[in-house]
C-alpha positions in Angstrom: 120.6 130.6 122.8 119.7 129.5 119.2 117.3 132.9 118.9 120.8 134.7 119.6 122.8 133.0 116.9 120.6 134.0 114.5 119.9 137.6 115.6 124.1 137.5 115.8 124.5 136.8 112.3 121.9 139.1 110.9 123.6 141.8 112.8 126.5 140.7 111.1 125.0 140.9 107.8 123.4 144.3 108.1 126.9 145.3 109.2 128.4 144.0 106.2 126.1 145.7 103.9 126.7 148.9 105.4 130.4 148.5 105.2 129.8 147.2 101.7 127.7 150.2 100.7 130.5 152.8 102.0 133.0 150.8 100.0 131.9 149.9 96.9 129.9 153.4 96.6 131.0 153.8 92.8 131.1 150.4 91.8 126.6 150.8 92.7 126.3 148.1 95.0 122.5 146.9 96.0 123.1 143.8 98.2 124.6 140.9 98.9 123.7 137.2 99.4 125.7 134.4 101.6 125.4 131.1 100.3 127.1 128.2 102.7 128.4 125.7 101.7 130.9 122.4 102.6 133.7 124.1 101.6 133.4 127.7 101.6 131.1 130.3 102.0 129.9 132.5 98.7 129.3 136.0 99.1 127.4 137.5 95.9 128.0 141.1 95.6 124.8 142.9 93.2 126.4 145.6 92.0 125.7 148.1 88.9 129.3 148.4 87.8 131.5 145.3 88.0 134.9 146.9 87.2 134.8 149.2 90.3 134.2 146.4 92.1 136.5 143.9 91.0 139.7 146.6 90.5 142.9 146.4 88.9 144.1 143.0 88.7 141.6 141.7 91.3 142.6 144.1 94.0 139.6 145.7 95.7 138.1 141.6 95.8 141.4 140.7 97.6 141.4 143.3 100.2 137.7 142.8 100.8 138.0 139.3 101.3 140.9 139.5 104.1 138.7 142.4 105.7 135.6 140.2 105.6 137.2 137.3 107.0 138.8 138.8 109.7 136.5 141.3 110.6 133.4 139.8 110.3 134.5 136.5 111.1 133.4 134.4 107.7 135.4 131.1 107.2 136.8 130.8 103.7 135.1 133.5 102.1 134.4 133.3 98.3 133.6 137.1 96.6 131.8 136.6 93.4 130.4 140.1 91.4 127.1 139.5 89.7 126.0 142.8 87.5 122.5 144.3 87.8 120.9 144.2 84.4 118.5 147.1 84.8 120.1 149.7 87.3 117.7 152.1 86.9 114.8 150.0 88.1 117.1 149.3 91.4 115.4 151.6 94.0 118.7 151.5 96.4 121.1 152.6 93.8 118.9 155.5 92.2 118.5 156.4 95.8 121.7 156.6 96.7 123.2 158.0 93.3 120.6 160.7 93.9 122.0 161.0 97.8 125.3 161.5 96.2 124.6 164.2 93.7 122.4 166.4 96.6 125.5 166.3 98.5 128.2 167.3 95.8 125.6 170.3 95.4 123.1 169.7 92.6 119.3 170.8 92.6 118.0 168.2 94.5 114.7 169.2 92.2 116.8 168.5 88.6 117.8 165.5 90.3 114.1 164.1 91.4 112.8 164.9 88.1 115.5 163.2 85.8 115.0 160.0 88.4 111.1 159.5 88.2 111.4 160.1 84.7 114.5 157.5 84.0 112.9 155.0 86.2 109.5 155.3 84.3 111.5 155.3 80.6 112.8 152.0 82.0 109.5 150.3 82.2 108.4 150.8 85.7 104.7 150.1 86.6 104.8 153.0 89.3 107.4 155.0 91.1 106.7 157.2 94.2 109.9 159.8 95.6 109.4 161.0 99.2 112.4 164.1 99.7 112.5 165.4 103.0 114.6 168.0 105.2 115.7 171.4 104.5 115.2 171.8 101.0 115.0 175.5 100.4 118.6 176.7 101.5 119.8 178.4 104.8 117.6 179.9 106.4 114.3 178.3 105.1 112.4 175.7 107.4 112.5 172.1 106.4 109.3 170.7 103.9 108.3 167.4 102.4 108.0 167.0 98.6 106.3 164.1 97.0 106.8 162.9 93.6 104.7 159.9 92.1 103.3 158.5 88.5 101.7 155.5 88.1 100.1 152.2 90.2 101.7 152.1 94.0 101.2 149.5 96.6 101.8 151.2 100.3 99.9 149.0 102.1 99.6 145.1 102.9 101.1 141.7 102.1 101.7 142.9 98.5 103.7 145.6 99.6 106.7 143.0 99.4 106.6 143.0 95.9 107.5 146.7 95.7 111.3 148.1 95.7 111.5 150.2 98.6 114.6 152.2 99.8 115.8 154.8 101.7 119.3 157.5 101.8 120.3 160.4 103.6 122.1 163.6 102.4 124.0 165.9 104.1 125.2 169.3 102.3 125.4 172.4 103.7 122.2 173.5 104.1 121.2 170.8 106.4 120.4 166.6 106.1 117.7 165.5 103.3 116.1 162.0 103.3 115.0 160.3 100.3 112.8 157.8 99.9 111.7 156.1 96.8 109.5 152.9 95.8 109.4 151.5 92.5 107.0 148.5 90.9 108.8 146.4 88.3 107.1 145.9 85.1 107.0 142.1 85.6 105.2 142.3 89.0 101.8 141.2 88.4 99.2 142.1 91.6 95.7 140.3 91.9 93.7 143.3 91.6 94.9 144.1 88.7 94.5 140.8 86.5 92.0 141.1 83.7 89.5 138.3 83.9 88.6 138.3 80.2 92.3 138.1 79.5 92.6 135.0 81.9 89.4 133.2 80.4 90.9 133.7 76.8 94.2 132.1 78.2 92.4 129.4 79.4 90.3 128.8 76.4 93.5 128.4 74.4 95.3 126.2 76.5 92.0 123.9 76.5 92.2 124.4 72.4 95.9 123.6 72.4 94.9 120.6 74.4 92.3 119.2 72.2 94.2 119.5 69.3 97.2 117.7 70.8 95.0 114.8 72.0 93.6 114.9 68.2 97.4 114.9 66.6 98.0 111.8 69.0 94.9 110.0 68.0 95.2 110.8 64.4 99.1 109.4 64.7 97.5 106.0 66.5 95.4 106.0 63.7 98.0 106.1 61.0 100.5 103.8 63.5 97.0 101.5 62.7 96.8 101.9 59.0 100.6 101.4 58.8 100.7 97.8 60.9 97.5 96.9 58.6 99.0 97.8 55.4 102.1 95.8 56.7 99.7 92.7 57.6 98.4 93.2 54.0 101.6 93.3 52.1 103.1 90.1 54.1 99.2 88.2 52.9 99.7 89.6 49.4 102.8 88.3 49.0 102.0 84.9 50.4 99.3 84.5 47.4 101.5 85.8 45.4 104.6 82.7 46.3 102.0 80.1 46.6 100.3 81.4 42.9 104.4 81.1 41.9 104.5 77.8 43.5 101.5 76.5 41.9 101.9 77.2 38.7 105.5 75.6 38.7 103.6 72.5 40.2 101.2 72.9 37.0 103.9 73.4 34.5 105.9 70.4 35.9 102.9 68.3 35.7 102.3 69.3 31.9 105.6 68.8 30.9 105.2 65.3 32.1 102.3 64.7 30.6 103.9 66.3 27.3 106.7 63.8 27.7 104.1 60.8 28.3 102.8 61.6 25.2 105.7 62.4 23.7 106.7 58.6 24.4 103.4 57.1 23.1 103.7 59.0 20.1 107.9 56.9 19.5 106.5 53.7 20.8 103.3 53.6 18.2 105.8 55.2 15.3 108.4 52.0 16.6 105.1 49.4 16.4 103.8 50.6 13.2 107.8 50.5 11.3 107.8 47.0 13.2 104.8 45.9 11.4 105.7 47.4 8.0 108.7 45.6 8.0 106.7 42.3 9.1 104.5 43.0 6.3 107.3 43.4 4.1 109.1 40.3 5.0 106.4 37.6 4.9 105.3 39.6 1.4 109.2 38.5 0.0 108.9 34.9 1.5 105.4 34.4 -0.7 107.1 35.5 -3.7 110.5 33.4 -3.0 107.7 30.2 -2.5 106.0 31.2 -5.9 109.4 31.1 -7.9 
């Protein structure tokens, strides 16, 4: 029951994108994602040209979110429009802008061409086009043509990381189908990393480490210095108050002695004007006797 549920809703969603496709042809849609959550559920439209998408006043959202809802049975649906940067790296909308102009009548050949060589302009790392059907008018039988530049993955677990897409048109002549894979330039595949590249990489990010590690030690060291040129200011200045303190002590203890002196110095001066004055006196009494 459980493997049902799931296969139900991928149905659904493959449903969806082909209704989406049919509907938002102009506007260049890609694909869509459905995120759930509490609330509602977010459908994120990729698309090349946002204002063919959104409409008028939000109209084409509006109707596509009562359609989507109804149809395909999505509780709360929440439309949000997300623009594809690089369109021309976006294998199902150059496939399916190239299945649009086969069928208004252009040279499918013009059209193969001006695609490969767009897609490469664009930075691609390869690009392979695969047209098939009846490609040389009424009458003529139906042939395969093949149009590739650059480094293609076809095969293995890596093909994942290659854009692959596929269209169908149907002019007068008769049906043609297109396929076409493209490599983007950011896709990087083992085989094809460059060792010396990765051992020079390496060697710098080991240099860029050791020099960190020596920018922290050489701060540690300063942080060091600093605290120790702290330590010796606060000693420094500690001689320096008890030197202050000292020599107060020293200059007190000299003025005292200055005063001490000082006080000898009256009290002889006071002893020796007490015994001139002595001297005097008994000199006066002798003299007084005499007479």
């Amino acid at each position: 029951m459980i493997e049902k549920t799931f296969i139900q809703k991928n149905f659904n969603k493959m449903e969806l994108e082909d209704y989406l496709t049919k509907k938002l042809d102009r506007a260049g849609f890609s694909h869509l994602e459905i995120i759930k959550t509490p609330l509602v559920t977010r459908i994120v439209l990729n698309v090349a040209k946002p204002g063919f998408a959104i409409g008028k006043g939000g109209s084409t959202i509006k109707a596509l979110t009562e359609v989507i809802s109804k149809k395909y049975k999505i509780d709360n649906p929440q439309i949000e429009i997300q623009e594809i940067k690089h369109s021309n790296l976006n294998a199902k909308i150059q496939a399916e802008r190239m299945a649009g102009m086969i069928q208004r009548e252009f040279s499918w050949r013009s059209i193969a061409y001006r695609l490969v060589k767009d897609v490469i302009d664009s930075g691609a790392q390869g690009v392979e086009l695969v047209v098939k059907g009846k490609l040389s008018g009424k009458g003529g039988r139906k042939r395969k043509v093949r149009i590739a530049y650059g480094y293609m993955k076809k095969i293995g677990h890596q093909t994942k990381w290659v854009d692959y897409a596929k269209a169908s048109a149907y002019p007068k002549s008769g049906a043609i189908g297109i396929k076409l894979r493209i490599i983007h330039p950011d896709v990087i595949f083992p085989d094809k990393v460059d060792i010396k590249k990765v051992v020079s990489s390496i060697k710098a990010i080991e240099n860029e480490a050791k020099e960190q590690k020596e920018i922290k030690e050489l701060k540690e060291m300063q942080k060091q210095v600093e605290v120790t040129d702290v330590e010796v200011k606060v000693a420094v200045e500690k001689e320096a108050n008890k030197k202050k303190e000292d020599d107060k002590k020293d200059s007190k203890k000299e003025d005292k002695k200055d005063l001490k002196e000082k006080v000898k110095e009256i009290k002889e001066e006071v002893e020796e004007e007490k015994e001139v004055e002595a001297k005097s006196e008994n000199s006066g009494d002798k003299e007084a006797k005499k007479e």
